[in-house]
C-alpha positions as CSV (number, residue, x, y, z in Angstrom):
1,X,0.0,0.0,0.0
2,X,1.3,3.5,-0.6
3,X,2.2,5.6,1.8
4,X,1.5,9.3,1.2
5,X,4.3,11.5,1.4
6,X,5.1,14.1,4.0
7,X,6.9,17.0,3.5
8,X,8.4,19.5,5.6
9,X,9.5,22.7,4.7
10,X,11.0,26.2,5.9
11,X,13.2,28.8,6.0
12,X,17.1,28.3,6.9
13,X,17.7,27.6,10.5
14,X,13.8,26.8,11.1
15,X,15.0,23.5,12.6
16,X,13.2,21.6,9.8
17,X,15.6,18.6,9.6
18,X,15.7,17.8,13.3
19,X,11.9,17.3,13.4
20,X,12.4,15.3,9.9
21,X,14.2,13.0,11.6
22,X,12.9,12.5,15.1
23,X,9.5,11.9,12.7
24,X,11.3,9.0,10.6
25,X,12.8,6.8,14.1
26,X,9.1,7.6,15.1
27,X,7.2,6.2,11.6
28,X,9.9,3.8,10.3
29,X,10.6,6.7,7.8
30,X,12.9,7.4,5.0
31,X,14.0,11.4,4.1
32,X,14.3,12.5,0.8
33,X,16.4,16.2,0.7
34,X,14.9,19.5,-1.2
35,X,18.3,21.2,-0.9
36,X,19.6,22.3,-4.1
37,X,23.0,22.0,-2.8
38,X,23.5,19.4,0.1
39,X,23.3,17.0,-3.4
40,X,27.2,17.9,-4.1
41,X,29.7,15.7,-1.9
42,X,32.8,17.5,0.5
43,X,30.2,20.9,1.0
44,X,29.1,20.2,4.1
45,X,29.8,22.2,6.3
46,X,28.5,25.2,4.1
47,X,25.0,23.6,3.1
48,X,24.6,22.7,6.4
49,X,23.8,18.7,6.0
50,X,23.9,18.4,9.8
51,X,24.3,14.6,9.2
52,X,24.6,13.9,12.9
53,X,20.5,15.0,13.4
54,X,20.3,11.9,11.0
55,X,21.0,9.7,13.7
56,X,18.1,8.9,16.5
57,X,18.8,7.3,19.4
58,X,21.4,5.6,18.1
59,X,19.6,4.6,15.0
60,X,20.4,5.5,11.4
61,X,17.8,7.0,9.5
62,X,18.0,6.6,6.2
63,X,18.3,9.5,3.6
64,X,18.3,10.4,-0.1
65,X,19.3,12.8,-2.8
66,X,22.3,14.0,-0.4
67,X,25.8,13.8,-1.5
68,X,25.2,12.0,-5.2
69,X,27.2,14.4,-7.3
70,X,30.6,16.1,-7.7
71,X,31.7,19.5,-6.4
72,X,32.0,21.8,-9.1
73,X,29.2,20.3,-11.3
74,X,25.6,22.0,-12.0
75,X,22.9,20.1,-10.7
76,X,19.3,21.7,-12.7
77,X,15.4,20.9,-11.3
78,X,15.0,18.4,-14.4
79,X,18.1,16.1,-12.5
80,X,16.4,16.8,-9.4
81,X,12.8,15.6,-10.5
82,X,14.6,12.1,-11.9
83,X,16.2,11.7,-8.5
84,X,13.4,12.3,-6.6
85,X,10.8,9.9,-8.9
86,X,13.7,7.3,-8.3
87,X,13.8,7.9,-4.3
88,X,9.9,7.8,-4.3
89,X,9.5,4.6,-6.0
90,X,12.2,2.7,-4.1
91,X,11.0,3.9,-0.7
92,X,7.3,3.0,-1.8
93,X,8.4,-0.3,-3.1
94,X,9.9,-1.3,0.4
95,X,7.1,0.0,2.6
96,X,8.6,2.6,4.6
97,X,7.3,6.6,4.4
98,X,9.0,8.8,2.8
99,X,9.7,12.4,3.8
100,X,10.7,15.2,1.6
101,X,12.2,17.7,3.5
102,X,14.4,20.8,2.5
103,X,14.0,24.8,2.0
104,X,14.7,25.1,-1.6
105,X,11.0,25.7,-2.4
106,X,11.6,25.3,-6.6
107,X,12.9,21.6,-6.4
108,X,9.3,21.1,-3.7
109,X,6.7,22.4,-5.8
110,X,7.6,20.5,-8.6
111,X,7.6,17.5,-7.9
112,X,4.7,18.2,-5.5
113,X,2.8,19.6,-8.8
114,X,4.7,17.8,-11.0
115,X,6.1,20.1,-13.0
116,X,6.6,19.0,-16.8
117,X,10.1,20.0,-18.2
118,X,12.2,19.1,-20.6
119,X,16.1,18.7,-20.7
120,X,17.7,22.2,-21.6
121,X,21.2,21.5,-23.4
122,X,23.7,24.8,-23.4
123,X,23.5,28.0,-25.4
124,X,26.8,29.4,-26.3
125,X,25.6,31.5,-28.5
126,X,23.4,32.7,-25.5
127,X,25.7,32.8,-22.8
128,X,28.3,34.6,-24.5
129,X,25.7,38.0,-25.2
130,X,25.0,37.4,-21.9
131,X,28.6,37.3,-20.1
132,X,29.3,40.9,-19.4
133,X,25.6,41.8,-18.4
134,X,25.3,42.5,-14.4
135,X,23.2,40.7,-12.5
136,X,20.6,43.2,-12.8
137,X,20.2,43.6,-16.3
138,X,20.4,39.7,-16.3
139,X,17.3,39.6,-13.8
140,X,15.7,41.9,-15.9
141,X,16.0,39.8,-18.5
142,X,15.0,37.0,-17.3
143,X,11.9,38.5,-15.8
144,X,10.5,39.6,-19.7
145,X,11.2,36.0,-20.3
146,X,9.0,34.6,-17.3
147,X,6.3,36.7,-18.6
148,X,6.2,35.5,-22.0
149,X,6.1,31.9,-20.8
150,X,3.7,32.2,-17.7
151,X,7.0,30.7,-15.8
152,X,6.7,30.3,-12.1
153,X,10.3,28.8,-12.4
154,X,13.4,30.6,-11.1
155,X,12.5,33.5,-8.5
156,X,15.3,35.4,-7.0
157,X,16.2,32.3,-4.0
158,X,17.7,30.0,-7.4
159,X,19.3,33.2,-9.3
160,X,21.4,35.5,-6.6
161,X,24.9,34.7,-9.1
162,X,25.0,35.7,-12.7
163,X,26.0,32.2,-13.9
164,X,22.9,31.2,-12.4
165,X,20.6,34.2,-13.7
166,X,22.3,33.0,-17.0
167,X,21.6,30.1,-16.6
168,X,17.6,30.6,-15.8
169,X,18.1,32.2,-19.3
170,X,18.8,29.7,-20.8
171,X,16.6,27.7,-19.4
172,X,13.6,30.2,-20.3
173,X,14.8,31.0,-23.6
174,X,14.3,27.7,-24.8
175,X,11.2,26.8,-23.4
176,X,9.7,29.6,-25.6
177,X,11.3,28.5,-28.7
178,X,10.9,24.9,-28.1
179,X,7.2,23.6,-27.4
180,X,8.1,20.5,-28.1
181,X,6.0,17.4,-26.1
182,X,7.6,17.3,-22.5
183,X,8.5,14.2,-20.0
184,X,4.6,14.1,-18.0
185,X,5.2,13.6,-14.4
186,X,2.4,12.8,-11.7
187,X,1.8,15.1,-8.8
188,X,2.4,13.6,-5.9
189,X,0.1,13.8,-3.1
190,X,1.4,15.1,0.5
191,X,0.5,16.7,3.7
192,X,2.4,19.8,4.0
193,X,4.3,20.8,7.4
194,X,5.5,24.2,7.2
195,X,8.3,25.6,10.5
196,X,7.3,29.0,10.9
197,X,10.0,30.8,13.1
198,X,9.6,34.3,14.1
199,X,12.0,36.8,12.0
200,X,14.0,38.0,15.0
201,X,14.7,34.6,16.3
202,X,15.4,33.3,12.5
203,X,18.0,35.9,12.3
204,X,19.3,35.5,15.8
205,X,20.1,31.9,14.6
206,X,21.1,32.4,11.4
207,X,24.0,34.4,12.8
208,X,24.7,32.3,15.8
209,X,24.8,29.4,12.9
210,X,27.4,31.0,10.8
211,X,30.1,31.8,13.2
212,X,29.9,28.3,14.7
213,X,30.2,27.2,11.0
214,X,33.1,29.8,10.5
215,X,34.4,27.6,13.7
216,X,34.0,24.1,12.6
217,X,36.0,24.9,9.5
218,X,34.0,26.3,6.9
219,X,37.0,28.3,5.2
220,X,39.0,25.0,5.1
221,X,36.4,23.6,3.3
222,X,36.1,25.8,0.8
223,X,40.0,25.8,0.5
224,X,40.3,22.5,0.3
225,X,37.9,22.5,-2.8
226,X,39.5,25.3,-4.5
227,X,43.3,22.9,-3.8
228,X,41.0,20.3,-5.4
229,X,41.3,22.5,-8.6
230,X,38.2,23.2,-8.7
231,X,37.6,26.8,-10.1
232,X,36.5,29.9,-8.0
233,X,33.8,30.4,-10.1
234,X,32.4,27.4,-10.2
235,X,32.2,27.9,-6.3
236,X,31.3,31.1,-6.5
237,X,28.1,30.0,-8.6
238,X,26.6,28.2,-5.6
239,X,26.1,31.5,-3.8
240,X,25.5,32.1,-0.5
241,X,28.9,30.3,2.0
242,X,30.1,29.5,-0.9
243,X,30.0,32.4,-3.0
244,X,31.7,35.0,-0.3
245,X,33.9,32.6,1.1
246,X,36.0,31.9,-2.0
247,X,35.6,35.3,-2.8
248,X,37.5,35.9,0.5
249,X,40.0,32.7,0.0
250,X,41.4,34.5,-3.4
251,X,41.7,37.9,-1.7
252,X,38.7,39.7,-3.3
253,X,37.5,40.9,0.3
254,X,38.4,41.4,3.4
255,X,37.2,38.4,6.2
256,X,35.1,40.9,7.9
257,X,33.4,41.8,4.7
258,X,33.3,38.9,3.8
259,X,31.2,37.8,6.6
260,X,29.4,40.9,6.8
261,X,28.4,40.2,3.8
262,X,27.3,36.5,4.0
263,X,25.0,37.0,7.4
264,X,22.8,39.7,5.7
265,X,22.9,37.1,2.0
266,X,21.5,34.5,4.5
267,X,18.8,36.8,6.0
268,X,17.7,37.7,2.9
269,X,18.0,33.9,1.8
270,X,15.6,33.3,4.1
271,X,12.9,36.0,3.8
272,X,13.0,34.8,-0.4
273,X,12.5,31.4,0.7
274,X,9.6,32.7,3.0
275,X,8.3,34.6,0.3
276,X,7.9,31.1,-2.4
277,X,6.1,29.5,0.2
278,X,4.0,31.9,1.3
279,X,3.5,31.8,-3.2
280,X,2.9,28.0,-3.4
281,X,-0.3,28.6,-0.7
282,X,-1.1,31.6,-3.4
283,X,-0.8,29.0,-5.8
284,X,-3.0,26.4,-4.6
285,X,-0.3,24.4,-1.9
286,X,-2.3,24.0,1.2
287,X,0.6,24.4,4.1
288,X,0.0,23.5,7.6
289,X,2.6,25.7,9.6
290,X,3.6,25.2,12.8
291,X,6.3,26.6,15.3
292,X,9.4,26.0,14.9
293,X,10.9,24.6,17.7
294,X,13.1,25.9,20.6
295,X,14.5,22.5,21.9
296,X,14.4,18.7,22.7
297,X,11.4,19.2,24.4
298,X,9.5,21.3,21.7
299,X,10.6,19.1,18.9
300,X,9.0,16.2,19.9
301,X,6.0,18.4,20.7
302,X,6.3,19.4,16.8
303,X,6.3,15.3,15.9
304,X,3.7,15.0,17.8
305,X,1.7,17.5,16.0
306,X,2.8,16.7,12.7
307,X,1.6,13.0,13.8
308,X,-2.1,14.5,15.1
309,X,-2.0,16.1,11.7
310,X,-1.4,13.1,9.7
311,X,-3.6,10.9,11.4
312,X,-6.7,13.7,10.3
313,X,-5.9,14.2,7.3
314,X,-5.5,10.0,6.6
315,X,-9.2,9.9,8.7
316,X,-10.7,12.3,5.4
C-alpha cells in the first residue's frame, strides 16, 4: 500500500531537519532532501547537511538525494525531479514513508505539482551575449522571459549569481522557442508541514549558525575545494557560504566583509525562501505551519503534531 508523502519545509535555520528526523525513528521513515546543494559531496559544512541529526537514538535514518554528485558540477530541477521519482518509488516499493524535507521551495513544488520539463542542453551562443551583463540587467532579462512563458520557475532564491541568472536564461529561452511534447510527471500527493519561526529569532540563529560554522571549519572547506582544482567560479556559482567565502580565500574581500556580507545574504535567503512559500499557498499548496521549535522538548512536541495532523488528514 502506498504511503502518502510528508513534506516539511522552511526557511534556513527553522529546525526543519531535526523534526524530519525524530519523525522518521518515530514512523519507520525514510527522508528525501529539497536542498539544491546538500546533493554535491565535500560541501558540508557550508549547506549545512547536519548529518549527525540523521541519527536517533542511536539509529540511522535513512536519507536520499544527499551527496550523489561532484563539487563543481551543476545540478538543474530536471536532475532533481529524476532523482526524486527514483527515491519515491524505491521507498514505496519497500514499505517505509518517505519524507521530503528541505528549504529550496523550486525543487518542492515541482515535484509536488509535477512540474513537466524538458532537458535544456547549453547556449553558447546565448551565454556569450549574456557574459558581461550584471546581475541586474540579467534579472531583468529573465523577468520579460518569465512573462512571456507564464514561468513560475526561477525567482530570486535560485538566481542570486549571474552564472545562475544566465543560466535561468537559458533555461527560459528555450522553453519559448521549443514547445516540443515534455516528459509528464504525476503530482504527488502530500500533507504539507510548514516551521514558521519568528523573523527575530530566525536571524538570531542564522547568525549564531554562521560563526559556529566559521568555527567548525568552513574556510577550510572551501579551501580544500579550490586545492582540489576546482575553479573559484564554479564555487562562487553556488552562492551564499560558498560564493563569499571563496571570494575571500582569493583575496577579493576582506574576512570581515566577507562575513558581513554572508550573514545579511542569509537573511535575505531566508525572507525569499519565506516569500515562495507563502506563493505555493497563493498558488494552490495547502501548508500546515507550525512553530518552529526551541529544543528537545518542543521538537518532539512538533512530531507529535505533525503526527495529530497526519492521522486527520489519513481519517478524510
Amino acid at each position: 500500500m502506498m504511503k502518502q508523502l510528508i513534506t516539511i519545509l522552511g526557511p534556513t535555520a527553522s529546525g526543519k531537519t531535526r523534526i524530519a528526523t525524530r519523525l522518521a525513528a518515530r514512523i519507520d521513515g525514510e527522508i528525501i532532501s529539497a536542498d539544491s546543494r546538500q546533493v554535491y559531496r565535500r560541501m558540508d559544512i557550508g549547506t549545512g547537511k547536519d548529518i549527525s541529526d540523521y541519527t536517533v537514538c542511536n539509529k540511522k535514518i535513512p536519507y536520499h538525494l544527499i551527496d550523489i554528485c561532484e563539487p563543481g558540477s551543476k545540478y538543474n530541477l530536471f536532475k532533481y525531479q529524476q532523482d526524486f521519482i527514483s527515491a519515491y518509488n524505491n521507498i514505496q516499493e519497500r514499505g517505509k514513508q518517505p519524507i521530503l524535507c528541505g528549504g529550496t521551495g523550486l525543487y518542492i513544488e515541482s515535484v509536488l505539482k509535477g512540474y513537466n520539463l524538458s532537458p535544456v542542453p547549453q547556449n553558447e551562443v546565448l551565454r556569450n551575449d549574456l557574459a558581461k551583463k550584471s546581475l541586474e540587467e540579467l534579472t531583468n532579462i529573465l523577468v520579460e522571459l518569465k512573462e512571456k512563458n507564464g514561468s513560475a520557475m526561477h525567482n530570486k532564491t535560485d538566481v542570486d549569481t549571474c552564472q545562475r541568472a544566465i543560466r535561468a536564461i537559458e533555461i527560459e529561452t528555450y522553453n519559448l522557442n521549443n514547445k516540443t511534447e515534455r516528459r509528464i510527471l504525476p503530482a504527488i500527493p502530500s500533507i504539507i508541514i510548514g516551521i514558521d519561526i519568528e523573523r527575530d529569532i530566525r536571524r538570531e540563529r542564522i547568525t549564531d549558525r554562521l560563526r559556529k560554522r566559521l568555527e567548525e571549519g568552513l574556510i577550510q572547506e572551501v579551501q580544500g575545494l579550490l586545492e582540489e582544482g576546482i575553479p573559484a567560479e564554479n564555487l562562487i556559482y553556488y552562492g551564499l557560504e560558498y560564493k563569499y567565502i571563496t571570494q575571500y580565500c582569493i583575496g577579493e574581500i576582506t574576512y570581515d566583509d566577507m562575513f558581513r556580507n554572508l550573514e545579511i545574504a542569509i537573511h535575505q535567503f531566508a525572507k525569499r525562501q519565506m516569500t515562495w512559500f507563502r506563493g505555493m499557498e497563493r498558488r494552490g499548496t495547502p501548508i500546515h505551519w507550525i512553530t518552529a521549535p526551541k529544543d528537545e522538548a518542543t521538537t518532539e512536541a512538533a512530531v507529535n503534531e505533525i503526527l495529530s495532523l497526519t492521522s486527520k488528514q489519513a481519517s478524510i
